[in-house]
C-alpha positions as CSV (number, residue, x, y, z in Angstrom):
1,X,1.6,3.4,-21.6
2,X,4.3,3.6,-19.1
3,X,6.7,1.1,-17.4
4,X,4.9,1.9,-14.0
5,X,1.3,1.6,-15.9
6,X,2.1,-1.6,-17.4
7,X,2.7,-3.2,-14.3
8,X,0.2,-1.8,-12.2
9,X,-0.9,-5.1,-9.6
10,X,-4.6,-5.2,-7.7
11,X,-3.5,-2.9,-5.2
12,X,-3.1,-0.1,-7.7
13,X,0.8,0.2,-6.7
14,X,3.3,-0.7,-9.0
15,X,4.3,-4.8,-8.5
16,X,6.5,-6.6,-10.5
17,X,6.0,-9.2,-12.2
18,X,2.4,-8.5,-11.7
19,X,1.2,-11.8,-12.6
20,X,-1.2,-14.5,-11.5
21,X,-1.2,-17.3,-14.0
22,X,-0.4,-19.5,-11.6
23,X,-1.9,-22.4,-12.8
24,X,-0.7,-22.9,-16.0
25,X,1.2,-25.5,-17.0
26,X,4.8,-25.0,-16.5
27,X,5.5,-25.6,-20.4
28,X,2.5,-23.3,-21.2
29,X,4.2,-20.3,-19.0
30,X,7.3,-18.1,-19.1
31,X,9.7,-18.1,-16.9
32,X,12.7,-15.3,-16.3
33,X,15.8,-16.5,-14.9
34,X,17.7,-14.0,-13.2
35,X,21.5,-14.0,-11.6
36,X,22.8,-11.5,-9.8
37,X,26.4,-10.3,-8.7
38,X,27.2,-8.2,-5.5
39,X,29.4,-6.2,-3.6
40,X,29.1,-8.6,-1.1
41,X,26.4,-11.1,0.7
42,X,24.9,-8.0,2.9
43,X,21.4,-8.4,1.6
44,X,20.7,-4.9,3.4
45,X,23.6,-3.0,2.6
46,X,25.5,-4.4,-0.6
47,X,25.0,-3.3,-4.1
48,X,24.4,-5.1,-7.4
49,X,27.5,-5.1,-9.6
50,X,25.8,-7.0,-12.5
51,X,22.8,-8.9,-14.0
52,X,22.0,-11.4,-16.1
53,X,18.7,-13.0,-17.4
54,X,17.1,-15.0,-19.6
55,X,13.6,-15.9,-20.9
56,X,12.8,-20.0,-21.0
57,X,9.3,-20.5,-23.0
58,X,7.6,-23.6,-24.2
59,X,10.3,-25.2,-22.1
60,X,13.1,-24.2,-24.0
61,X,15.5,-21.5,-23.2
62,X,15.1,-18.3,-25.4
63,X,18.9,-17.3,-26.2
64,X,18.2,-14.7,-28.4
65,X,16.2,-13.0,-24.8
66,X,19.9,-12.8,-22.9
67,X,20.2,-9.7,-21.0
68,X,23.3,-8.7,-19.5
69,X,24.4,-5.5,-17.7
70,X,26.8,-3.6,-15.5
71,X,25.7,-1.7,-12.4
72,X,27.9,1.4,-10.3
73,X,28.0,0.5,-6.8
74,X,27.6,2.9,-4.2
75,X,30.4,1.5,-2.1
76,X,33.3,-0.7,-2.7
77,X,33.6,-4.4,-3.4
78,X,34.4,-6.0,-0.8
79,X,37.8,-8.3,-1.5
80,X,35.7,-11.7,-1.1
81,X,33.4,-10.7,-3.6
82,X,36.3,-9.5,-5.9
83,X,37.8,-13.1,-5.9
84,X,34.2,-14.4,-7.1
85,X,33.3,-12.5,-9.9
86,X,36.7,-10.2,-11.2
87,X,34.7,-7.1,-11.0
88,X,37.0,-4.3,-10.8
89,X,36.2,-0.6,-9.3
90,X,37.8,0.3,-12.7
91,X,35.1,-1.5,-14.8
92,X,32.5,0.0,-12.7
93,X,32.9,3.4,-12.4
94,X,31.3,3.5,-16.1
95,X,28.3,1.9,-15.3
96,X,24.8,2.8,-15.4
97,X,23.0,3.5,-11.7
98,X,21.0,0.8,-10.2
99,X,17.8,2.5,-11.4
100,X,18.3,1.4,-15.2
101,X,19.0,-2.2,-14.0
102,X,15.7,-2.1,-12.1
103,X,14.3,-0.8,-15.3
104,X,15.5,-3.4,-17.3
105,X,14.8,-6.3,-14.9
106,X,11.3,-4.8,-14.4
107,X,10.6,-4.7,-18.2
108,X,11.8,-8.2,-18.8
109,X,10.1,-10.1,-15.6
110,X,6.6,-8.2,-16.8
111,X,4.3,-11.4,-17.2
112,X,7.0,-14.2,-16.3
113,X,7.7,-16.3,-12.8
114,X,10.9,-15.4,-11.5
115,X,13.5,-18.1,-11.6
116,X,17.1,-18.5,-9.4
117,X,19.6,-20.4,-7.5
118,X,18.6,-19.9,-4.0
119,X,16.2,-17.3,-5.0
120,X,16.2,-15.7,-1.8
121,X,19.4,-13.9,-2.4
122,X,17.6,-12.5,-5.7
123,X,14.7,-11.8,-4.2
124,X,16.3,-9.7,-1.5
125,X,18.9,-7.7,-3.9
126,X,15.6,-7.8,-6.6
127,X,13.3,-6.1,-3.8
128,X,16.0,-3.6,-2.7
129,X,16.8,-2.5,-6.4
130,X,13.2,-2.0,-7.3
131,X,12.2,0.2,-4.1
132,X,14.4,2.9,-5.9
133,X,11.9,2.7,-9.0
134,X,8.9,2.7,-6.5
135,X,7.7,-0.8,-7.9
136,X,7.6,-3.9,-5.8
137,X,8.7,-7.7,-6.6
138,X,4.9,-9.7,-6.9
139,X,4.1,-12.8,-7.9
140,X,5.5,-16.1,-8.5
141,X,9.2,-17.2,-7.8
142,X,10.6,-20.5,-9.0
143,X,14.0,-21.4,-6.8
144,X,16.4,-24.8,-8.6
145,X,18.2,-25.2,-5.0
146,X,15.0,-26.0,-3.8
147,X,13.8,-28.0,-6.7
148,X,17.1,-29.8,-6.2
149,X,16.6,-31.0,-2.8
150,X,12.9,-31.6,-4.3
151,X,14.3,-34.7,-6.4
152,X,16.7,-35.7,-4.6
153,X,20.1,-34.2,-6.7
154,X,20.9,-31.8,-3.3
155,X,21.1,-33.1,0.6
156,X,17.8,-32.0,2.4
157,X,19.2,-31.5,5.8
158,X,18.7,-29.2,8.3
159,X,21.8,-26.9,7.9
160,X,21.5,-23.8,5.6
161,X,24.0,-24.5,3.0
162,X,22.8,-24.0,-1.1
163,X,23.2,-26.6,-3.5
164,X,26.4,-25.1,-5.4
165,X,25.1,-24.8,-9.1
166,X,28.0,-25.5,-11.4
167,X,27.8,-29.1,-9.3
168,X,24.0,-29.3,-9.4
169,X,24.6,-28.8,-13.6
170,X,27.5,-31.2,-14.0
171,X,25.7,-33.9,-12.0
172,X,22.5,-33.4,-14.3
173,X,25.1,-33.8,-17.5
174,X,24.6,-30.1,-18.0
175,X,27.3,-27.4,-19.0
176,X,28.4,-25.0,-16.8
177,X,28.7,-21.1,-18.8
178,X,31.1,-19.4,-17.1
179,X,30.5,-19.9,-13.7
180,X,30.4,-16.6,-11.7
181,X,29.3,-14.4,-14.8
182,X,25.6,-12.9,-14.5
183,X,25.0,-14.1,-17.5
184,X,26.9,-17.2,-17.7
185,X,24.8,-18.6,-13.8
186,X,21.5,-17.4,-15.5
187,X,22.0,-19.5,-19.0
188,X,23.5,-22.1,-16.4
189,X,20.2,-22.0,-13.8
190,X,18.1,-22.2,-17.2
191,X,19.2,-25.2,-18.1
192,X,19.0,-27.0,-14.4
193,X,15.6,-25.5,-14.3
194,X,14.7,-27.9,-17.7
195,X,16.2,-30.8,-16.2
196,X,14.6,-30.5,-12.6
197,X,10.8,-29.9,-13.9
198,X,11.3,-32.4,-16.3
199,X,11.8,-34.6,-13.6
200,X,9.4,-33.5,-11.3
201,X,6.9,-34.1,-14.6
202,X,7.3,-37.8,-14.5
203,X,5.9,-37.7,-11.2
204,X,2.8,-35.7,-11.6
205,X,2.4,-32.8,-14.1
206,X,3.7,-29.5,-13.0
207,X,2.3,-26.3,-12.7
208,X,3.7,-22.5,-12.0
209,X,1.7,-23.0,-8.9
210,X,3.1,-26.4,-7.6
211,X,7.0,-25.4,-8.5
212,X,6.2,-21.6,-6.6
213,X,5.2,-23.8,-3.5
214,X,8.3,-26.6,-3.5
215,X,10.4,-23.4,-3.9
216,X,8.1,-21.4,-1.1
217,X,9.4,-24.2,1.6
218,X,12.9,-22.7,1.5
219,X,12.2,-19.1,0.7
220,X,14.3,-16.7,3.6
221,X,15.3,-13.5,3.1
């Protein structure tokens, strides 16, 4: 079967993750954390530069699942960007179109809940990516900012600022992999995803569905 059958949703058009399991226990499901790096903060007109994921199951972080991948953008990075994340128009020019990323995000978000740090920037560059495959982002997405400010380890004011991560992670005792890296913010958003739901779980036990709706309270994009 193909990619697009595989991930056919109720509607009959293509959805990713295409998953309603929303009620399992959060140990009991799988979770892919996603990071994301950009030409620039434009959710409508910059590109994705690079990707990283990985799977957490059982509550544990899956290393051997790491994905990590280079992306041609179709216009420039801006200089602000550049001083984030090093990505050179050199080191691009090589890369695979934006297509195969969606591929490859698609493939490994089949059946999971979608995890980032302030999601709504993933979910924006996530929904953008995936319109060029003809698929759409469905189903359940897990944010740590929000979780964050759900426990108490971020402010829950009224201004729009994020939680920065590399602080959320040191302050939970966590290590920070290479802060910046697509691959280094998704093993880094893993981790900080463990600590907060294990948190949250001496409360009350948590659910897909319960850490979907604290994350739902922030969502924007």
């Amino acid at each position: 079967m193909s990619l697009l059958g595989r991930l056919l949703g109720r509607s009959g058009k293509p959805s990713v993750p295409g998953w309603e399991a929303l009620d399992l226990d959060w140990r009991e499901a799988e979770f892919c954390v996603v990071d994301l790096e950009a030409t620039g903060l434009d959710l409508r007109r910059d590109d994705i530069v690079s990707y990283g994921a990985v799977i957490v199951r059982s509550g544990r972080i899956v290393a051997r699942s790491c994905l990590y991948g280079l992306v041609k953008p179709t216009q420039p990075v801006s200089e602000g960007a550049l001083t984030v994340h090093a990505l050179t128009a050199g080191e691009l020019v090589d890369a695979p179109p934006l297509s195969e990323c969606a591929d490859a995000l698609a493939e490994m978000m089949r059946g999971r809940a979608l995890v980032a740090h302030a999601a709504w920037v993933e979910r924006a560059f996530l929904n953008r990516a995936f319109a060029t495959r003809d698929l759409r982002l469905d189903g359940p997405i897990v944010d740590t900012a929000a979780l964050a400010r759900e426990t108490g380890m971020a402010p829950s004011g009224s201004d729009d600022s994020e939680p920065s991560l590399e602080r959320l992670a040191l302050s939970l005792g966590l290590p920070v992999h290479t802060p910046h890296h697509a691959l280094g913010d998704a093993l880094t958003t893993a981790g900080v995803l463990l600590a907060l739901v294990t948190r949250l779980e001496a409360r009350e036990p948590q659910t897909v569905r319960t850490l979907a709706s604290i994350s739902q309270v922030r969502a924007r994009g």
